[in-house]
PDB file of N, CA, C and O in Angstrom:
ATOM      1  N   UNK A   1       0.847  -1.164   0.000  1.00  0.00           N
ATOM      2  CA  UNK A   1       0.000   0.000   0.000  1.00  0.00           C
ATOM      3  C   UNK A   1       0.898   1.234   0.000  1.00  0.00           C
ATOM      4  O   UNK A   1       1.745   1.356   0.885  1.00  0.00           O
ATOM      5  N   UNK A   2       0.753   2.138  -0.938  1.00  0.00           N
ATOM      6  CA  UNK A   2       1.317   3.504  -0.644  1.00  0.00           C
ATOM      7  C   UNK A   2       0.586   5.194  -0.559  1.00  0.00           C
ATOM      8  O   UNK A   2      -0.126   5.841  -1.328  1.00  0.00           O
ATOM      9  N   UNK A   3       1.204   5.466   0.823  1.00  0.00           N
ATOM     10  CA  UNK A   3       0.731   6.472   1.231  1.00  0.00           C
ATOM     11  C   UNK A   3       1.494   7.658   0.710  1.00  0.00           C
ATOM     12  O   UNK A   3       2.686   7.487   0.453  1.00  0.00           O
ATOM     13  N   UNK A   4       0.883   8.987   0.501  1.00  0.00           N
ATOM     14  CA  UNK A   4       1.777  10.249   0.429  1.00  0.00           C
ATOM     15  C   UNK A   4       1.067  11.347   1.477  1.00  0.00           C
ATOM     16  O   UNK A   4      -0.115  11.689   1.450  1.00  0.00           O
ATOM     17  N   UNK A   5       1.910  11.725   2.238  1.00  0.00           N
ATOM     18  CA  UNK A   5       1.550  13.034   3.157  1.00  0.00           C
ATOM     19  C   UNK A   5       2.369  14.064   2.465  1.00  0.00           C
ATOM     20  O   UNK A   5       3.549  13.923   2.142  1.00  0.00           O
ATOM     21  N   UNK A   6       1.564  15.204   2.254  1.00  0.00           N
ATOM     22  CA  UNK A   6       1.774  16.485   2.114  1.00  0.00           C
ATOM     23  C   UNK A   6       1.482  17.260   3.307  1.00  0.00           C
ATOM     24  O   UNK A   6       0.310  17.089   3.640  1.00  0.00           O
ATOM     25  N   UNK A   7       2.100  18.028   4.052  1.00  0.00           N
ATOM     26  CA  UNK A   7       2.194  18.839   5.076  1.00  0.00           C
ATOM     27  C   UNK A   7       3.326  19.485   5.284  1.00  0.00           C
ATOM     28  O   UNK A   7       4.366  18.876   5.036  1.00  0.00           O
ATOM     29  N   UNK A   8       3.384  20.649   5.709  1.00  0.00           N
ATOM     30  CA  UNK A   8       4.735  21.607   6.631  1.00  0.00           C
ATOM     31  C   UNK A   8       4.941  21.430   7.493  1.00  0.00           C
ATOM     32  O   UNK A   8       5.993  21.994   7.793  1.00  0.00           O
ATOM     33  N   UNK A   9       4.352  20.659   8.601  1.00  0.00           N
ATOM     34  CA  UNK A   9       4.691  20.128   9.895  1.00  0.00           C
ATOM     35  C   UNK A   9       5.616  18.832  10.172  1.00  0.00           C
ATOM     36  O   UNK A   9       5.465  17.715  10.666  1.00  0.00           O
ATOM     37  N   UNK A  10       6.572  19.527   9.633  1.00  0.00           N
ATOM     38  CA  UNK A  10       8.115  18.139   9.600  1.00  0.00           C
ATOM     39  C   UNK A  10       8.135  16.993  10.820  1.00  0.00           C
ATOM     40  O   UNK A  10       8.887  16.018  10.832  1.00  0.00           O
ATOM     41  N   UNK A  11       7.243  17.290  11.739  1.00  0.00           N
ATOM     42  CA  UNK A  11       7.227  17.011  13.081  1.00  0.00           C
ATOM     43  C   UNK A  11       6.412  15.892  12.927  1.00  0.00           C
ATOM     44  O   UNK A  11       6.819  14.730  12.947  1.00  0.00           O
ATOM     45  N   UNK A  12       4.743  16.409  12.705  1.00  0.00           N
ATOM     46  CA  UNK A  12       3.601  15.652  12.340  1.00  0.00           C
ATOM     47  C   UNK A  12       4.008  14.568  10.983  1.00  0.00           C
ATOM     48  O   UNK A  12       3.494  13.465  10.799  1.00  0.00           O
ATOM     49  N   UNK A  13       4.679  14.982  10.435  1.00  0.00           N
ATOM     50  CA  UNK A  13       5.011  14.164   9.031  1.00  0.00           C
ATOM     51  C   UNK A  13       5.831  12.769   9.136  1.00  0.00           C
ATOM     52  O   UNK A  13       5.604  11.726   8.522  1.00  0.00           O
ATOM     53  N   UNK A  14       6.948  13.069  10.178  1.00  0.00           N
ATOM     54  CA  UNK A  14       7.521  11.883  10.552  1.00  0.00           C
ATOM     55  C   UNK A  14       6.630  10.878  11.480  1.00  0.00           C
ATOM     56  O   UNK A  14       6.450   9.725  11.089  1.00  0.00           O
ATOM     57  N   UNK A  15       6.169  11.253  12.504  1.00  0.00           N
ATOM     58  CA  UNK A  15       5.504  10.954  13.744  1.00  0.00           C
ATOM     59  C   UNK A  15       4.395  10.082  12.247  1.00  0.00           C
ATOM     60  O   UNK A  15       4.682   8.990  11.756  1.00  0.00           O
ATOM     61  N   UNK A  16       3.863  10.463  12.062  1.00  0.00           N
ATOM     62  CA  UNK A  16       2.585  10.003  10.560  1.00  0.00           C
ATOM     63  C   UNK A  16       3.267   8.726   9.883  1.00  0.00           C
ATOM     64  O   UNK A  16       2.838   7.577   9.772  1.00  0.00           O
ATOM     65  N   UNK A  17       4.477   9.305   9.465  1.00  0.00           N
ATOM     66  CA  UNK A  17       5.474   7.923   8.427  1.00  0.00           C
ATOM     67  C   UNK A  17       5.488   6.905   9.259  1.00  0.00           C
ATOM     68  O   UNK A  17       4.932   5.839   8.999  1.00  0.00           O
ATOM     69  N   UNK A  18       6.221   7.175  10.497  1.00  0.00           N
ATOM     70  CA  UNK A  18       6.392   6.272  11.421  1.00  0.00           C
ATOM     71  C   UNK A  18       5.568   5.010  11.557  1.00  0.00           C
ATOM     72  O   UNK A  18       5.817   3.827  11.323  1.00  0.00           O
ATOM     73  N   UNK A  19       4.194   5.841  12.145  1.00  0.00           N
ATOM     74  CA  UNK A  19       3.198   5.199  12.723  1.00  0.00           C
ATOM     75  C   UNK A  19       2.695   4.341  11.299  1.00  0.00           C
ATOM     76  O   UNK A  19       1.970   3.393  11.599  1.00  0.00           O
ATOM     77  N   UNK A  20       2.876   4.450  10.184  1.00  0.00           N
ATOM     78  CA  UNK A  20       2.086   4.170   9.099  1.00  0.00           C
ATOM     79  C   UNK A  20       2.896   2.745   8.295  1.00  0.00           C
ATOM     80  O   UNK A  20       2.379   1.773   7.744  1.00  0.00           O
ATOM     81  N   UNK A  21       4.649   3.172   8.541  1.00  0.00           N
ATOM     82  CA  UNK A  21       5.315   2.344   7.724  1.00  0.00           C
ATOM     83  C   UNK A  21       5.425   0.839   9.160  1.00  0.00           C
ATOM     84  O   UNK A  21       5.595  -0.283   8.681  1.00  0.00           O
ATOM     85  N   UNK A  22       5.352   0.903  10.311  1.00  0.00           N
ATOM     86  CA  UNK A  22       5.010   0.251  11.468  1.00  0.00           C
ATOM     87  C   UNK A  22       3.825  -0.540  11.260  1.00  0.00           C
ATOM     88  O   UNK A  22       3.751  -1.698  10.850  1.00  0.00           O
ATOM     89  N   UNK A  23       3.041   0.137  11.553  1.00  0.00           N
ATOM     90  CA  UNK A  23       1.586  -0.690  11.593  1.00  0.00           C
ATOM     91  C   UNK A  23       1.035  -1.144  10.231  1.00  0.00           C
ATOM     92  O   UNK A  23       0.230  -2.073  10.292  1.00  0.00           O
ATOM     93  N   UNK A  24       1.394  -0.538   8.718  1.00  0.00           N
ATOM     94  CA  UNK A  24       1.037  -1.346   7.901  1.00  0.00           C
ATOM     95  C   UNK A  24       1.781  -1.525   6.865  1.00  0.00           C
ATOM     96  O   UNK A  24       1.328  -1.457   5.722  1.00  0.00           O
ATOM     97  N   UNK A  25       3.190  -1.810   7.175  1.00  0.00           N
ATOM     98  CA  UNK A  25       4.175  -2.342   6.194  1.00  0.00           C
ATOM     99  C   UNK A  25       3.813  -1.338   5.176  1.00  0.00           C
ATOM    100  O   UNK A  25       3.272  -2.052   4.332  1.00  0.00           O
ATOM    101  N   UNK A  26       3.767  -0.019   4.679  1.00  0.00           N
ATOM    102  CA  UNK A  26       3.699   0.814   3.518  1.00  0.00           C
ATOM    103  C   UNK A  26       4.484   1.103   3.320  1.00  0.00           C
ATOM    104  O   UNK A  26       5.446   0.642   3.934  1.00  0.00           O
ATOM    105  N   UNK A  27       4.697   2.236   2.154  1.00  0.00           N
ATOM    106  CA  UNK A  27       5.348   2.843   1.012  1.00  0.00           C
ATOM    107  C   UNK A  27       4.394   4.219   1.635  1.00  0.00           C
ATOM    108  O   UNK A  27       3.239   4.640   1.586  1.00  0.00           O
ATOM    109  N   UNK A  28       5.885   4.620   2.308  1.00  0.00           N
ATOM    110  CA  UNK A  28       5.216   6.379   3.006  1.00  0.00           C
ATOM    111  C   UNK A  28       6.222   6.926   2.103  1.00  0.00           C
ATOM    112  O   UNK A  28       7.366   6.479   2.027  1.00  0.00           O
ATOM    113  N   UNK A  29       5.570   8.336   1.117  1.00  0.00           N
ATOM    114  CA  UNK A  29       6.157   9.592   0.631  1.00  0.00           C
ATOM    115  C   UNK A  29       5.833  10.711   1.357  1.00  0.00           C
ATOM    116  O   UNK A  29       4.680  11.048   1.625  1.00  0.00           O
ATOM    117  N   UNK A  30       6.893  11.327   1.698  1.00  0.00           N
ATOM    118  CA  UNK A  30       6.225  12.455   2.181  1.00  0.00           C
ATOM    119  C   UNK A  30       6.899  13.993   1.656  1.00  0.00           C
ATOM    120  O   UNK A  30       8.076  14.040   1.297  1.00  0.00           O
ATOM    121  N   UNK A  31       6.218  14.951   1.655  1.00  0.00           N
ATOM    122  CA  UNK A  31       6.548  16.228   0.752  1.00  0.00           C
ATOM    123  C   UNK A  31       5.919  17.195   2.074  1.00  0.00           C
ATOM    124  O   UNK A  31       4.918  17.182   2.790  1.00  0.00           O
ATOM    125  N   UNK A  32       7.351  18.154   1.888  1.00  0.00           N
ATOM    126  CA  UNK A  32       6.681  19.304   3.290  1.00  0.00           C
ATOM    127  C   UNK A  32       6.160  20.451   2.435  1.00  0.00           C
ATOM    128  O   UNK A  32       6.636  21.577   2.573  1.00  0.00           O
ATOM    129  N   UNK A  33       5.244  20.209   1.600  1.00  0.00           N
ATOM    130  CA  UNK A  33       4.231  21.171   0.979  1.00  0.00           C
ATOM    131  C   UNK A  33       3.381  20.471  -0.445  1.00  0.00           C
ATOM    132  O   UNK A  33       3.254  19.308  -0.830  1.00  0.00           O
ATOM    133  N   UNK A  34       3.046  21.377  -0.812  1.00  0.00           N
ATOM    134  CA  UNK A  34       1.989  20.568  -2.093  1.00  0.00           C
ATOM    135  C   UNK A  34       2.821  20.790  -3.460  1.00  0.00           C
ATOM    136  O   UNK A  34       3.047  21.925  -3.882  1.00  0.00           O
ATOM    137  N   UNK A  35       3.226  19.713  -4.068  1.00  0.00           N
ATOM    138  CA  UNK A  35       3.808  19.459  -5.282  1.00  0.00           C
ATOM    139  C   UNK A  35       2.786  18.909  -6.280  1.00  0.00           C
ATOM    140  O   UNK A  35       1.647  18.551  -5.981  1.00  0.00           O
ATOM    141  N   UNK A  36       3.366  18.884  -7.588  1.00  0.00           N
ATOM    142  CA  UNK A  36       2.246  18.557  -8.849  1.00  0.00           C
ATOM    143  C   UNK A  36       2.554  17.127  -8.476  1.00  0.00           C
ATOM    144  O   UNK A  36       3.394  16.739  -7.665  1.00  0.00           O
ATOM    145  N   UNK A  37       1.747  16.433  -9.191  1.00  0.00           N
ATOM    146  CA  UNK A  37       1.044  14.786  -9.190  1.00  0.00           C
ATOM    147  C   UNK A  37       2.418  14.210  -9.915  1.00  0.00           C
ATOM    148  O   UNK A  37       3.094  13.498  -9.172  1.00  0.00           O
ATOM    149  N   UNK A  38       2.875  14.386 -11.102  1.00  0.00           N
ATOM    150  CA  UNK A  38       4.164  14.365 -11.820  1.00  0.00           C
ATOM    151  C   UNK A  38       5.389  13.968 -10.918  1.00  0.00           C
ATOM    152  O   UNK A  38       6.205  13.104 -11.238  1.00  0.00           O
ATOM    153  N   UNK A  39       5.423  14.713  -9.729  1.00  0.00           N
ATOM    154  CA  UNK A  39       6.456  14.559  -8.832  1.00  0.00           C
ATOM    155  C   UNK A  39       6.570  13.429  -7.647  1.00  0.00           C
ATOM    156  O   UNK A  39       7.466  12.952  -6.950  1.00  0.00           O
ATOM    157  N   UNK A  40       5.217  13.279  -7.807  1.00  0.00           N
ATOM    158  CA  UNK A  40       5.125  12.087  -6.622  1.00  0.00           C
ATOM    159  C   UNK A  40       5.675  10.391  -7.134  1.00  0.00           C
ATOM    160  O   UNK A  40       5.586   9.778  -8.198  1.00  0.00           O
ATOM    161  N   UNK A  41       6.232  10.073  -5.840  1.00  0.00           N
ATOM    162  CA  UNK A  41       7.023   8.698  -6.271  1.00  0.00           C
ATOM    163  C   UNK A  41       6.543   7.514  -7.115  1.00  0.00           C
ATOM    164  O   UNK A  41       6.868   6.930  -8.149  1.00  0.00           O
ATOM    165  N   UNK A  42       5.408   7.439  -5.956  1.00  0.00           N
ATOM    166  CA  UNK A  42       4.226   6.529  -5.983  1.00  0.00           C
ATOM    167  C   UNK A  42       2.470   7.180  -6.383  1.00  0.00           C
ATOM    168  O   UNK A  42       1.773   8.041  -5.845  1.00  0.00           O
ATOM    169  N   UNK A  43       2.332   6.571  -7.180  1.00  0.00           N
ATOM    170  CA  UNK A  43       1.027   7.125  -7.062  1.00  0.00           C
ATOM    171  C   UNK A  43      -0.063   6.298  -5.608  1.00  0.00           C
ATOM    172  O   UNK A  43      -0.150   5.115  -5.278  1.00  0.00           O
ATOM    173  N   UNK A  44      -0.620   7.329  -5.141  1.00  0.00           N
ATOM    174  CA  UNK A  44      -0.768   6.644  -3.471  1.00  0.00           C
ATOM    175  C   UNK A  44      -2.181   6.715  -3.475  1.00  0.00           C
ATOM    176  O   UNK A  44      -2.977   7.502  -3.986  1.00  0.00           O
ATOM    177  N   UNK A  45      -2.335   5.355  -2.545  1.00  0.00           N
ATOM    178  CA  UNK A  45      -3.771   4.499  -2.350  1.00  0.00           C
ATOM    179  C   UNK A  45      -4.279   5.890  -1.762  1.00  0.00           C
ATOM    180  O   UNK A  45      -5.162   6.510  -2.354  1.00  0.00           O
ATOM    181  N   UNK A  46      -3.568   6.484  -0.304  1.00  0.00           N
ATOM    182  CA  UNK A  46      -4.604   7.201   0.299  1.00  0.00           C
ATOM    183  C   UNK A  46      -3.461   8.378  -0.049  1.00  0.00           C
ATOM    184  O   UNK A  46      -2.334   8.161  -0.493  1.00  0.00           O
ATOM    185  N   UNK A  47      -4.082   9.752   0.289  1.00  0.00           N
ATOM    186  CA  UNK A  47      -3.541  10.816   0.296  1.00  0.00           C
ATOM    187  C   UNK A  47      -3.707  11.615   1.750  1.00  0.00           C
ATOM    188  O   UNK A  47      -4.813  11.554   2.288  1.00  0.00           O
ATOM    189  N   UNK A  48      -2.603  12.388   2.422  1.00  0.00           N
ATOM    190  CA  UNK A  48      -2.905  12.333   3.718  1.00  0.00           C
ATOM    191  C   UNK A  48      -2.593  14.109   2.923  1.00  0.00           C
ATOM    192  O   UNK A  48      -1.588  14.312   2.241  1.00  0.00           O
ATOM    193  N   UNK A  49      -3.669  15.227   3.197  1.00  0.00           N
ATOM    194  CA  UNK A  49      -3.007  16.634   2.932  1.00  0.00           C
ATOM    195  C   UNK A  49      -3.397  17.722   3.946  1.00  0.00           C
ATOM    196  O   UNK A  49      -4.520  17.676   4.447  1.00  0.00           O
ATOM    197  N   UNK A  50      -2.877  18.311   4.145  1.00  0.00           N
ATOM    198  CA  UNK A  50      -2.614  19.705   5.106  1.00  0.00           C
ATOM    199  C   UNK A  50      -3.702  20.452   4.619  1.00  0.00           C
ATOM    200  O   UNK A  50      -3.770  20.279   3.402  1.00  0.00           O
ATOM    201  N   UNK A  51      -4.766  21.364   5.113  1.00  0.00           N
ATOM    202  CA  UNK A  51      -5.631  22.002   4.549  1.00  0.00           C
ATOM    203  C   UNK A  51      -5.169  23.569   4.242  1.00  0.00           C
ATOM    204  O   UNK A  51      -5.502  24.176   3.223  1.00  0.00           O
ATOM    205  N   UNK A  52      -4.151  24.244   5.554  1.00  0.00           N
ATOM    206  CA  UNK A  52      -3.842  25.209   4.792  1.00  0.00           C
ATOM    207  C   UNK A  52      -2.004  24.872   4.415  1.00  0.00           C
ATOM    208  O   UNK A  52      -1.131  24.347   5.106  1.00  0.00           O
ATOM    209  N   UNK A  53      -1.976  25.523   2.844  1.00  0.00           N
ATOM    210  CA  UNK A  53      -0.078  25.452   2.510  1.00  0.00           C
ATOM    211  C   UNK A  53       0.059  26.714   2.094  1.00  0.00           C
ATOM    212  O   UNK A  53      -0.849  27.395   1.618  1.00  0.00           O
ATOM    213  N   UNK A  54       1.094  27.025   2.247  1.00  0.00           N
ATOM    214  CA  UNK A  54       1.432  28.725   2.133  1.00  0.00           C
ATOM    215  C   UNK A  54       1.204  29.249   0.372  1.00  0.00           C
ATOM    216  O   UNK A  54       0.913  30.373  -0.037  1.00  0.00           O
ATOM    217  N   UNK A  55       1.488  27.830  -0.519  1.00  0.00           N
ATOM    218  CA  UNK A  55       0.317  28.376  -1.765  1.00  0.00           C
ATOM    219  C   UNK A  55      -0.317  28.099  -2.494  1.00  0.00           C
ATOM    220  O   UNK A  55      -0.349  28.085  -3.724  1.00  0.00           O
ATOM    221  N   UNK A  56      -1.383  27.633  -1.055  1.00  0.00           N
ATOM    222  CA  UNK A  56      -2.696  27.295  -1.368  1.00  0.00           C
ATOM    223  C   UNK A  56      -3.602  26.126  -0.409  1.00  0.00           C
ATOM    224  O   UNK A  56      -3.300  26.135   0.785  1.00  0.00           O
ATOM    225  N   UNK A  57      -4.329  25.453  -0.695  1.00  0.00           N
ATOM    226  CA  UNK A  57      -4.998  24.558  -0.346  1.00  0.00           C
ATOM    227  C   UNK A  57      -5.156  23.104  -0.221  1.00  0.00           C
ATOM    228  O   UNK A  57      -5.095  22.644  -1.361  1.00  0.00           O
ATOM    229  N   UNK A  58      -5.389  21.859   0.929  1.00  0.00           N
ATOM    230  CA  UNK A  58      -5.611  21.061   0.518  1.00  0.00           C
ATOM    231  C   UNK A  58      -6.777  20.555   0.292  1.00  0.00           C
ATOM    232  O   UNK A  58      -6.987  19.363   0.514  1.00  0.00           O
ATOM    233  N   UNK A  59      -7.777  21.427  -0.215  1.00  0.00           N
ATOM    234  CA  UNK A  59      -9.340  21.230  -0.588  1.00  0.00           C
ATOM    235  C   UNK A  59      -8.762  21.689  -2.112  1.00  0.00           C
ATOM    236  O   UNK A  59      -8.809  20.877  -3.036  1.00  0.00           O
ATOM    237  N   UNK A  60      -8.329  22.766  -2.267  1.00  0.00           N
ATOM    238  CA  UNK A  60      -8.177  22.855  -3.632  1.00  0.00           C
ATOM    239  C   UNK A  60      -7.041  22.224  -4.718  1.00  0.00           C
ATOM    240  O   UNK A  60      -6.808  22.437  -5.908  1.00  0.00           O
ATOM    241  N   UNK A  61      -6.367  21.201  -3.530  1.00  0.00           N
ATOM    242  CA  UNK A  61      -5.346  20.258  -4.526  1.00  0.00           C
ATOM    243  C   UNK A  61      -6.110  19.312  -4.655  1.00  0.00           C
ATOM    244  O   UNK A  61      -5.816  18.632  -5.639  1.00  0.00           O
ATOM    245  N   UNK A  62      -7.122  18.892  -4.002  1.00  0.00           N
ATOM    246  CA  UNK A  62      -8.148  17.714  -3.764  1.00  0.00           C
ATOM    247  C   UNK A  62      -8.361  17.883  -5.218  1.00  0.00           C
ATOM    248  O   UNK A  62      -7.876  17.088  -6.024  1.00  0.00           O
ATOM    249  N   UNK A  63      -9.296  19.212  -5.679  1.00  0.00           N
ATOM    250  CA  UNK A  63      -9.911  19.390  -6.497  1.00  0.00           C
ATOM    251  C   UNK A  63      -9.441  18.904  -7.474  1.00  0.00           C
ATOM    252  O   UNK A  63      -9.688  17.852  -8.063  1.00  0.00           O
ATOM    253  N   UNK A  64      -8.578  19.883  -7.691  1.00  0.00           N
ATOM    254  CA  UNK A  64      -7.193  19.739  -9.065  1.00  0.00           C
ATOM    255  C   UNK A  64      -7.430  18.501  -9.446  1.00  0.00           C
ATOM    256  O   UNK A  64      -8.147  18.166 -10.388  1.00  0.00           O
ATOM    257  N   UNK A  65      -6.614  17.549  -8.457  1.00  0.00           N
ATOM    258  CA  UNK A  65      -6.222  15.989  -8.928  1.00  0.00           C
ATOM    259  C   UNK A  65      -7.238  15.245  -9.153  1.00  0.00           C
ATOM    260  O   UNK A  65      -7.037  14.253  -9.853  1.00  0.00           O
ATOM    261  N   UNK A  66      -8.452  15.467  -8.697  1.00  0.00           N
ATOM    262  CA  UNK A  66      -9.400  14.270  -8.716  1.00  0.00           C
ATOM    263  C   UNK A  66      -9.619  13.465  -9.397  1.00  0.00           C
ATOM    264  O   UNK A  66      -9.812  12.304  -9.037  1.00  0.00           O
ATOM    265  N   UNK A  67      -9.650  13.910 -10.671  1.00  0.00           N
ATOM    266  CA  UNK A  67      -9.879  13.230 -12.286  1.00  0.00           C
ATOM    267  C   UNK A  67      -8.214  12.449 -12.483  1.00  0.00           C
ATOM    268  O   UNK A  67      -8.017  11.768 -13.490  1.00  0.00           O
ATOM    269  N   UNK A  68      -7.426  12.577 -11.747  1.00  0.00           N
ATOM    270  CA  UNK A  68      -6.244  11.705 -12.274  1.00  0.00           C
ATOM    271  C   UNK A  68      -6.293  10.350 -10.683  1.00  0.00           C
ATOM    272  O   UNK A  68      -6.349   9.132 -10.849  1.00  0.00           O
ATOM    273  N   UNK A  69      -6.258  10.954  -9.500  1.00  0.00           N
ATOM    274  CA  UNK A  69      -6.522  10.487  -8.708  1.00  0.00           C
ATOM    275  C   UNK A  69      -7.687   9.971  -8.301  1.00  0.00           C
ATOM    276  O   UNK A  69      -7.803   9.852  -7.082  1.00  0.00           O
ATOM    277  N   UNK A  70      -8.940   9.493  -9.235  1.00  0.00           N
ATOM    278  CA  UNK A  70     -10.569   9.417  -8.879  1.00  0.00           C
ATOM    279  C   UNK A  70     -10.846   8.313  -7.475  1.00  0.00           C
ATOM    280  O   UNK A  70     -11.428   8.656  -6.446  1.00  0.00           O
ATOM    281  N   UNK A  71     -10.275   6.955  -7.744  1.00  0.00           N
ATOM    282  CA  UNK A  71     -10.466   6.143  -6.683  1.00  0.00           C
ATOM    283  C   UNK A  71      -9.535   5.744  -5.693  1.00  0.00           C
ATOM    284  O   UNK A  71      -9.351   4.605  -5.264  1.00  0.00           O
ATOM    285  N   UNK A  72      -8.764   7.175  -5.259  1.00  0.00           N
ATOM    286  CA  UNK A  72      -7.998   7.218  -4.261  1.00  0.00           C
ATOM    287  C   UNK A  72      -8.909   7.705  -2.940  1.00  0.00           C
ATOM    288  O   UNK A  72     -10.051   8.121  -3.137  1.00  0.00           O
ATOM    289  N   UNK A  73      -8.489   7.652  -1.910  1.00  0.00           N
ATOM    290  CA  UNK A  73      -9.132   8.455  -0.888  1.00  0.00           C
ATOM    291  C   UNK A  73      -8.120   9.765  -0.364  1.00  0.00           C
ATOM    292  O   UNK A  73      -6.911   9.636  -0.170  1.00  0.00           O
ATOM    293  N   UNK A  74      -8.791  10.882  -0.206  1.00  0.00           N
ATOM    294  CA  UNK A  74      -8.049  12.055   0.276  1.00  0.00           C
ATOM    295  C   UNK A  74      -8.548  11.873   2.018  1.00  0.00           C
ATOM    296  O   UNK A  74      -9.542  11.379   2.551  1.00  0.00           O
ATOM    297  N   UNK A  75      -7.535  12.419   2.442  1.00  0.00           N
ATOM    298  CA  UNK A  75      -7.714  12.663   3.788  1.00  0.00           C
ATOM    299  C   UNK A  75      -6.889  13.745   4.254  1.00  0.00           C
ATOM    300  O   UNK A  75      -5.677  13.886   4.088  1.00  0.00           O
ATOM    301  N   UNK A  76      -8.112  14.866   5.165  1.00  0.00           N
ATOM    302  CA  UNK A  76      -7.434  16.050   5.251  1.00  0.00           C
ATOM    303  C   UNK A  76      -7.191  16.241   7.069  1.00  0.00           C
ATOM    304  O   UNK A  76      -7.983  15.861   7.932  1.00  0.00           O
ATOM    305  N   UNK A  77      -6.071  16.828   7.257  1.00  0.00           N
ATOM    306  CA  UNK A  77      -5.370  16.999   8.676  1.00  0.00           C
ATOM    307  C   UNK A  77      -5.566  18.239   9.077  1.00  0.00           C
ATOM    308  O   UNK A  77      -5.533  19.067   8.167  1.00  0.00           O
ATOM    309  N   UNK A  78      -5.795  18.715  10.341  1.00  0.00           N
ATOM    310  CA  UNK A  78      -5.825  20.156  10.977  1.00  0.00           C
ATOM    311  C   UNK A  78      -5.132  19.981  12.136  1.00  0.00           C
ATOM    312  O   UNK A  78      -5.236  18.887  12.690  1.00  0.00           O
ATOM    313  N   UNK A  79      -4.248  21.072  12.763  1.00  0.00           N
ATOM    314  CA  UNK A  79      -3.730  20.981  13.283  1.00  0.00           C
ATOM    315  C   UNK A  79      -3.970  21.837  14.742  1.00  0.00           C
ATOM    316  O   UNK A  79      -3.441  22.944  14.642  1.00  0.00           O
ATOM    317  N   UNK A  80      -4.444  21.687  15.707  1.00  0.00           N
ATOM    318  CA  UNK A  80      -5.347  22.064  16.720  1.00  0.00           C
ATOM    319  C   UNK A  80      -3.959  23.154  17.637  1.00  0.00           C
ATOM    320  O   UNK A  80      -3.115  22.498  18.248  1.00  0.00           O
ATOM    321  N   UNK A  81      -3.866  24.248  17.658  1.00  0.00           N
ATOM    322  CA  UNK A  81      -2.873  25.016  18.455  1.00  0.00           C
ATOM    323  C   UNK A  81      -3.540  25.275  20.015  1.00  0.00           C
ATOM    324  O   UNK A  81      -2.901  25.894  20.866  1.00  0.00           O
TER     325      UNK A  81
END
């Protein structure tokens, strides 16, 4: 199974890989912001994305990709201060 997290929280991102490449033997990518689809390693079962990135959105990268990514699942993170 391969996962990709997009987020700026270098912190949350490892702590995420960790827990993910542990408990279900995956293929974790991770990117500390939102890159084009082109760039990603793996094309990934689930998508883990940050809702706000300094340019732009992870509702509106959702958007973008959908039609290349259709029967992936997005999953979006907030980060509670």
């Amino acid at each position: 199974m391969y996962f990709t997290i997009m987020d700026d929280d270098r912190a949350f991102d490892e702590t995420l890989k960790n827990k993910l490449e542990s408990e279900y033997h995956a293929v974790v990518d991770v990117y500390h912001g939102m890159i084009d689809l082109d760039q990603i390693k793996h094309v990934p079962d689930i998508l883990f994305l940050d809702v706000i990135f300094e340019n732009g959105t992870g509702v509106d990268y959702a958007k973008s990709t959908k039609k290349s990514l259709i029967h992936k699942l997005f999953l979006f993170q907030v980060k509670v201060v």
